[in-house]
C-alpha positions in Angstrom: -43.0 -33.3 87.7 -45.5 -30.3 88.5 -45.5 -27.6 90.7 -48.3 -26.1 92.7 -47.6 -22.3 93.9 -48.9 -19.6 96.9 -48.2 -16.4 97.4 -48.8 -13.6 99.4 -48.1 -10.3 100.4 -49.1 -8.1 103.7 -48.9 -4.8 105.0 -47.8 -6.0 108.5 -48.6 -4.3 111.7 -46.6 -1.0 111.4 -45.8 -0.2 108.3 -47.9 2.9 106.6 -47.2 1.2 102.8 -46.1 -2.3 101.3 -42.7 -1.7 99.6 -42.7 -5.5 99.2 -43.4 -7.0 96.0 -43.2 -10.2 94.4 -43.3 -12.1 90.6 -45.6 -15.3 89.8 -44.9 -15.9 86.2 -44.5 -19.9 85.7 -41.6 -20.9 85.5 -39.9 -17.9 87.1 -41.1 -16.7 90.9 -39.2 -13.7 92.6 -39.5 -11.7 96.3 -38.6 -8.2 96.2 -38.2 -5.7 99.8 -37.8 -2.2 98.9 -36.3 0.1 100.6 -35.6 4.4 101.3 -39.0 5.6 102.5 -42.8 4.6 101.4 -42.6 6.0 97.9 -38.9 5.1 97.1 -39.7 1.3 98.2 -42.5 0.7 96.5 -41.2 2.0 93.2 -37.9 0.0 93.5 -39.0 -3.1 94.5 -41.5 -2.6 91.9 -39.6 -1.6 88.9 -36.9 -4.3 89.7 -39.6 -7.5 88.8 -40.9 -5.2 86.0 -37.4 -5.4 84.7 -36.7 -9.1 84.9 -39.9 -9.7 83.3 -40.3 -8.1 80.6 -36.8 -9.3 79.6 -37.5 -13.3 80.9 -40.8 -12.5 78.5 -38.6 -11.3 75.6 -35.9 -14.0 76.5 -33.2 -11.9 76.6 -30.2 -13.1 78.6 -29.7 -15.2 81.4 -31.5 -14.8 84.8 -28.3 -12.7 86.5 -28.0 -10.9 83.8 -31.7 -10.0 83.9 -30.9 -9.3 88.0 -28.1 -7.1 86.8 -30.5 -5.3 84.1 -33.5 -4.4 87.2 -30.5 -3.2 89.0 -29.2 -0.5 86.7 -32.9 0.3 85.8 -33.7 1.1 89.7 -30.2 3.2 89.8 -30.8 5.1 86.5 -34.4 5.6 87.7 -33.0 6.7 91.3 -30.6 9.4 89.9 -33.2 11.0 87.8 -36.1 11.3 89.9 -35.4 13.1 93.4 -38.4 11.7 94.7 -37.0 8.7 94.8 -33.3 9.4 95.3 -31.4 6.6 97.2 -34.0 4.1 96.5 -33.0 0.8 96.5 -34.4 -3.1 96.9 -33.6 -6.5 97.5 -34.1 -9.1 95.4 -34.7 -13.3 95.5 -35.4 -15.2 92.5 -36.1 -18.7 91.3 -36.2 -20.2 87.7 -37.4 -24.0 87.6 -36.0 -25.4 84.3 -37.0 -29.3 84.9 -36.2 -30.8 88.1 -33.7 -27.7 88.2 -34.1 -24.3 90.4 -31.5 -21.8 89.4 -31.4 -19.3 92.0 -30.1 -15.3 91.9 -30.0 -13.6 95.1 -29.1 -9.7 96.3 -30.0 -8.7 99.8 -31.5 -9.9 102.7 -34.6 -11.7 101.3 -34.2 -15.6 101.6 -34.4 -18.5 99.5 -35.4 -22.1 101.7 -35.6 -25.6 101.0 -38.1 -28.0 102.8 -37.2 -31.6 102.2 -38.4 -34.2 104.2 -39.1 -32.7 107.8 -35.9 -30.5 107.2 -35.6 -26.6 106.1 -32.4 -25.7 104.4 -30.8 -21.6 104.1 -30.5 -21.5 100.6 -29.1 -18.0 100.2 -26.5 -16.1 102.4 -28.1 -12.4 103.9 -26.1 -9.5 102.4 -26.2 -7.6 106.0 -23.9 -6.1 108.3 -24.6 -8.3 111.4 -23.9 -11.6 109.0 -20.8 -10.7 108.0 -19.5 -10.0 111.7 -21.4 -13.2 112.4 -19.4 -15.0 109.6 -16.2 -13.1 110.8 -16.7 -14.7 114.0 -17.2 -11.5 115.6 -20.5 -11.9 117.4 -22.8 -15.4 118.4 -25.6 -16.5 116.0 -28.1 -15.0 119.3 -26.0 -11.7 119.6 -27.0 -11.6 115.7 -30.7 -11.9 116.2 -31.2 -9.6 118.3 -28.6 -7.1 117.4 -29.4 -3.2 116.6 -27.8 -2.8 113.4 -29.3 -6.6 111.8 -30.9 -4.3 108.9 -28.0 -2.3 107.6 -27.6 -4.0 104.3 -24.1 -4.2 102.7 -25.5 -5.5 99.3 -28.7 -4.5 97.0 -29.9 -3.5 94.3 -30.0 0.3 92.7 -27.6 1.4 94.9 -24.6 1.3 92.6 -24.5 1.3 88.7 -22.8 -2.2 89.0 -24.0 -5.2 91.8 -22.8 -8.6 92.5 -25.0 -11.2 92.2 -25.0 -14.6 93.8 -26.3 -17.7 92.0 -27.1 -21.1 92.4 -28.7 -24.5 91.2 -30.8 -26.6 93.3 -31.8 -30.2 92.2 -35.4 -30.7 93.1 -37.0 -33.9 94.1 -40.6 -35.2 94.5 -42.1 -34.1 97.4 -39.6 -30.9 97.9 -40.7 -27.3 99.1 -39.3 -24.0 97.8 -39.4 -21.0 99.7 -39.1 -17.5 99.0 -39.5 -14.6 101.2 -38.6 -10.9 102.0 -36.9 -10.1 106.1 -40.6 -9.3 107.6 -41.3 -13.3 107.7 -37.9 -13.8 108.9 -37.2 -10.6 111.0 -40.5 -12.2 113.4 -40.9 -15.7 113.0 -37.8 -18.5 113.3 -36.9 -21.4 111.0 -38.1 -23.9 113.4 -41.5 -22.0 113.2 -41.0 -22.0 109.7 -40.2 -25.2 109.4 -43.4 -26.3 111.3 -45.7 -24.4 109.5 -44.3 -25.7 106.1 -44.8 -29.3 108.0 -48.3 -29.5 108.8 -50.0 -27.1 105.8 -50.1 -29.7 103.0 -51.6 -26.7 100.1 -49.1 -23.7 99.1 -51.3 -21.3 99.4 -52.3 -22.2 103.2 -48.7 -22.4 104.3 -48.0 -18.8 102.9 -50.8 -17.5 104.6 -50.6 -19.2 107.9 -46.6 -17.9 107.9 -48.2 -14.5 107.0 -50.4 -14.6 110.4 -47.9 -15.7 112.2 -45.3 -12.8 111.8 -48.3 -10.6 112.1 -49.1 -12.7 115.8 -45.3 -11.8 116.3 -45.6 -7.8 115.7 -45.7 -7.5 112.1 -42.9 -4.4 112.4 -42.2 -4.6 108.9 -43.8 -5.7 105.6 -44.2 -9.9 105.2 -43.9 -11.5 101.9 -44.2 -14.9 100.6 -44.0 -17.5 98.0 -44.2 -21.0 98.4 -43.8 -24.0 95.5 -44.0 -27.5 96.3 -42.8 -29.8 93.4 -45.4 -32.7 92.9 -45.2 -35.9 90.8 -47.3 -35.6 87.4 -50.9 -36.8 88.6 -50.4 -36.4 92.4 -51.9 -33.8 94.2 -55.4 -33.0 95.4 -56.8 -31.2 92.7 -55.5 -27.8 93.5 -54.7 -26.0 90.4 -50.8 -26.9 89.3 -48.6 -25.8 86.5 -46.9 -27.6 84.1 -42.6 -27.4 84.0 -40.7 -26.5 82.2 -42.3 -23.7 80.3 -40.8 -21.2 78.8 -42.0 -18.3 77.5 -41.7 -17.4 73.7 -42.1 -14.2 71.5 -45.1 -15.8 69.5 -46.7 -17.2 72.4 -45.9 -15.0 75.7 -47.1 -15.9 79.3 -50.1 -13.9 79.8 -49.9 -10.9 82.6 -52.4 -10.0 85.1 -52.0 -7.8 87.4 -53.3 -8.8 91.5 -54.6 -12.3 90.2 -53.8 -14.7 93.3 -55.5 -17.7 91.7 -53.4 -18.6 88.6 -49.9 -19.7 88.7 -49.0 -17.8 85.1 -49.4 -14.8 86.1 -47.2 -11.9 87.5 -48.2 -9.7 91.0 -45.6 -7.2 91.2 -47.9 -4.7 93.7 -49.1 -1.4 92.3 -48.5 0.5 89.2 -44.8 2.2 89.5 -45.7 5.9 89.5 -43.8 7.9 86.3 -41.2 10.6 87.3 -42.5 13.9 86.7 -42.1 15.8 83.4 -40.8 18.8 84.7 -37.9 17.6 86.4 -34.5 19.2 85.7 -33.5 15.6 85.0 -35.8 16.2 81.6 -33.0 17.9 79.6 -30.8 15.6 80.1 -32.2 13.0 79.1 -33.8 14.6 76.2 -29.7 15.2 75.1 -29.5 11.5 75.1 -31.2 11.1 71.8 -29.4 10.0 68.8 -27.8 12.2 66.6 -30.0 12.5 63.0 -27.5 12.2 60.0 -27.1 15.3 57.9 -29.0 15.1 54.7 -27.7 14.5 51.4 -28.5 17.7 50.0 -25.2 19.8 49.2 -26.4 23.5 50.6 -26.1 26.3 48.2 -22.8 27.9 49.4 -19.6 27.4 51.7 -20.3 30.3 53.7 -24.2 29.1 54.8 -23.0 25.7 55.7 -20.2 27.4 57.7 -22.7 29.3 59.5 -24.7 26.3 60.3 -22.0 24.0 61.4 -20.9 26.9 64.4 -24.6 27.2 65.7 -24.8 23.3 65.5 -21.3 23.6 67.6 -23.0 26.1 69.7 -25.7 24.3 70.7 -24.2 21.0 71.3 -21.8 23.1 73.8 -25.3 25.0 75.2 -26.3 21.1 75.8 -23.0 19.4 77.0 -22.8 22.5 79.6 -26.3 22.1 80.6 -25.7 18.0 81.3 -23.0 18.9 83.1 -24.6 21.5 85.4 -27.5 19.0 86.0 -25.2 15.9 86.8 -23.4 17.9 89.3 -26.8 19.5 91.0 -27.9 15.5 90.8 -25.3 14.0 92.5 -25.5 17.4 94.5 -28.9 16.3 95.9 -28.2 12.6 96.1 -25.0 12.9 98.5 -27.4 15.0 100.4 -29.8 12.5 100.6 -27.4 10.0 102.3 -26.0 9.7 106.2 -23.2 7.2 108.0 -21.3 7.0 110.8 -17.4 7.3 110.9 -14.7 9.0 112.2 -13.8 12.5 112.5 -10.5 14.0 114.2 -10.1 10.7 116.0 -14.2 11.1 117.3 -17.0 9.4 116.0 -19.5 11.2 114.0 -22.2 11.6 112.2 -21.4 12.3 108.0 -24.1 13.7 105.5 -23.0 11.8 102.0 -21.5 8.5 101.3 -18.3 7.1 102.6 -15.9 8.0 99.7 -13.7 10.7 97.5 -13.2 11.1 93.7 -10.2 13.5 92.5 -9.4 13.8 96.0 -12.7 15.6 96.9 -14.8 13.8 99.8 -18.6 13.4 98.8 -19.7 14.1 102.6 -19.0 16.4 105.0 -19.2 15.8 109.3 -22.7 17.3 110.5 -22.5 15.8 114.2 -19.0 15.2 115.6 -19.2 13.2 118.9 -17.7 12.9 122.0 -17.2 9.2 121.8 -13.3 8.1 120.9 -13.3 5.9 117.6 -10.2 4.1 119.2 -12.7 3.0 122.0 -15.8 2.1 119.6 -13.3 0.8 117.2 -11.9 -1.8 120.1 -15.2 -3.9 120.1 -15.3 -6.0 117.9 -18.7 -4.5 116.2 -17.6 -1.4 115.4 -13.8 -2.5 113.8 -15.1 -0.9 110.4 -16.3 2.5 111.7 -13.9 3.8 109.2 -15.0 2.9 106.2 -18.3 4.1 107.3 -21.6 2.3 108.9 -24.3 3.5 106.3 -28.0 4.6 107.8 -31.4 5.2 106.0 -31.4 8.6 107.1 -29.9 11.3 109.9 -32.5 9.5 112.8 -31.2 6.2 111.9 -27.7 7.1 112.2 -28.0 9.2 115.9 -29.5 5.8 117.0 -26.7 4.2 115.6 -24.5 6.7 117.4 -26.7 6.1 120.3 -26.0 2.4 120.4 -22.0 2.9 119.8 -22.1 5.2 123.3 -23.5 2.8 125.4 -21.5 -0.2 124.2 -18.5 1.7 124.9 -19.4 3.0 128.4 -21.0 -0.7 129.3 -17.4 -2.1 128.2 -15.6 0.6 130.4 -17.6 0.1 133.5 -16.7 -3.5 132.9 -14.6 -5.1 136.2 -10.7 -5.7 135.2 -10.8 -9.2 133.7 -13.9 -9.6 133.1 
């Protein structure tokens, strides 16, 4: 079996920047959607396929634990730099290993399967709206259209630790794979999916006819695809296909070019991620995070001068352990600063600087907006049951729209007839 591969990625309609990315490297193919603003996307989505691979290159671990790997580098890389704090990214990936597709998924990218005339969800979105849709809390057309659909509850560099989900599809001859980020999904349905799919018989066609079509749709956010049809050995129409499995090995890596649509061994993961700046405070502390040099073997001349040197080594390892200290608390400082929800306050909805949560008994947020709007009354429809625990937002507009949205569901459901 073969496998014959397009890709493309687009800026969309709206959208100032491309925070999409996404991975060609036969065998292993990847979507990425970054999010928390231009420069924060861009980097995550970016640094998470730089992650997975270098490490598929150097064949270390498995492809979730590779997943797991991009997700602590995006976190580590989010807490240091406060350019980027809160940055985060979804993430879809495929390896083909035969007539095998093993699957790891975070977010609300999506993984598809074509198979004669029909197009099959392979992945489950990590969003609010599906897990009230799941719940049986709201209709699959109250979903598609509802306000919150892009509040994700799952991705990557949010947390030091992520869940992954994974899966293994058996491909047959004949079979399509798709993989693609929310602005193809967000604009253009699966039965215009599936049609498009249908009638383009090359990859590269169908990734750019979907492309136009989201774009024909609005465009509101960034569209990214991938499309790889599996193909009997000698089939085809001459379009440029790459042999499976392959698997790349220290003495004889897959080569790695940057922007290079035309080859199926490559990897296009967007633009360079941009360094953090020297001269952040972050520095020190990770300059305290080298390892500690063994004392030589020398004896020194006398008690007293090795006395000496063992309290200014004792002061100075003090000096540094203060100084990380100072630095994680003016870090996290910043970062809970960074972040906004919506919960509850003295029984009223409002609006909370921080994230949803206490350690030692000390809340990391405090209430910046409190509303008018009873929680009891928001919390009685059936969208708003978890205002408690918090409904996250990208930033302090996102969440007075979401405040916005809570008011007039309450007072449409008040001015409701009796028994309706």
């Amino acid at each position: 079996m073969m496998i014959k591969v397009g890709a493309t990625s687009d800026i969309g309609q709206v959208r100032e920047g491309n925070e999409d990315s996404f991975l060609v490297l036969d065998p292993l193919y990847a979507v990425a959607d970054g999010m928390g603003g231009h420069r924060g996307g861009e980097v995550a989505s970016n640094l998470a396929l730089q992650t997975i691979q270098r490490l598929f290159t150097a064949q270390e671990g498995t492809l979730t634990e590779q997943v797991e790997q991009a997700n602590r580098a995006v976190f580590e890389r989010s807490q240091s730099d406060r350019d980027v704090a809160g940055m985060g990214t979804t993430l879809t990936a495929a390896l083909v290993q035969g007539a095998q597709v093993r699957l790891a998924h975070v977010g609300d990218s999506r993984a598809y399967l074509y198979r004669d005339g029909e197009l099959q969800l392979l992945t489950e979105d990590h969003t609010l709206v599906h897990k009230m849709l799941v719940e049986g809390e709201i209709t699959e057309s109250e979903a598609e259209t509802h306000p919150h659909r892009s509040i994700l509850t799952r991705a990557l560099g949010v947390d030091g630790n992520v869940q992954v989900d994974e899966g293994i599809v058996e491909m047959r001859n004949g079979d399509r794979l798709l993989l693609c980020t929310d602005g193809l999904t967000g604009m253009v349905s699966d039965e215009q999916i599936k049609a498009v799919l249908a009638e383009s018989k090359d990859p590269q066609e169908a990734v750019d006819r979907l492309v136009r079509a989201a774009n024909r749709a609005g465009g509101i956010d960034n569209i990214t695809a991938v499309v790889i049809d599996f193909v009997e050995d000698g089939s085809g129409d001459g379009t440029k296909q790459a042999a499976m499995p392959h698997q790349p090995t220290k003495q004889q890596p897959v080569p790695t070019v940057v922007q290079a649509p035309d080859r199926t061994d490559i990897t296009v993961v967007g633009r360079p991620i941009p360094e953090p700046p020297k001269d952040r405070a972050s520095a020190p502390a990770r300059a305290s995070r080298e390892p500690v040099r063994p004392p030589s073997d020398r004896r020194p001349p006398d008690r007293p001068r090795r006395s000496g040197r063992a309290l200014q080594k004792a002061g100075v390892g003090l000096g540094v352990l203060l100084a990380v200290v100072v630095l994680g608390m003016v870090g996290l400082r910043f970062y809970l600063d960074t972040q906004w929800f919506v919960g509850v306050s003295n029984g009223r909805v409002a609006i909370f600087r921080g994230v949803p949560a206490e350690v030692a008994g000390y809340d990391l947020n405090s209430v910046v907006v409190e509303t008018t709007i009873r929680a009891d009354e928001a919390q009685s429809l059936a969208l708003y049951r978890e205002l408690p625990d918090g409904i996250t937002a990208d930033d302090r507009e996102a969440a007075e729209a979401i405040v916005e949205q809570i008011r007039r569901d309450v007072e449409s459901r008040l001015t409701q007839p009796v028994g309706s």
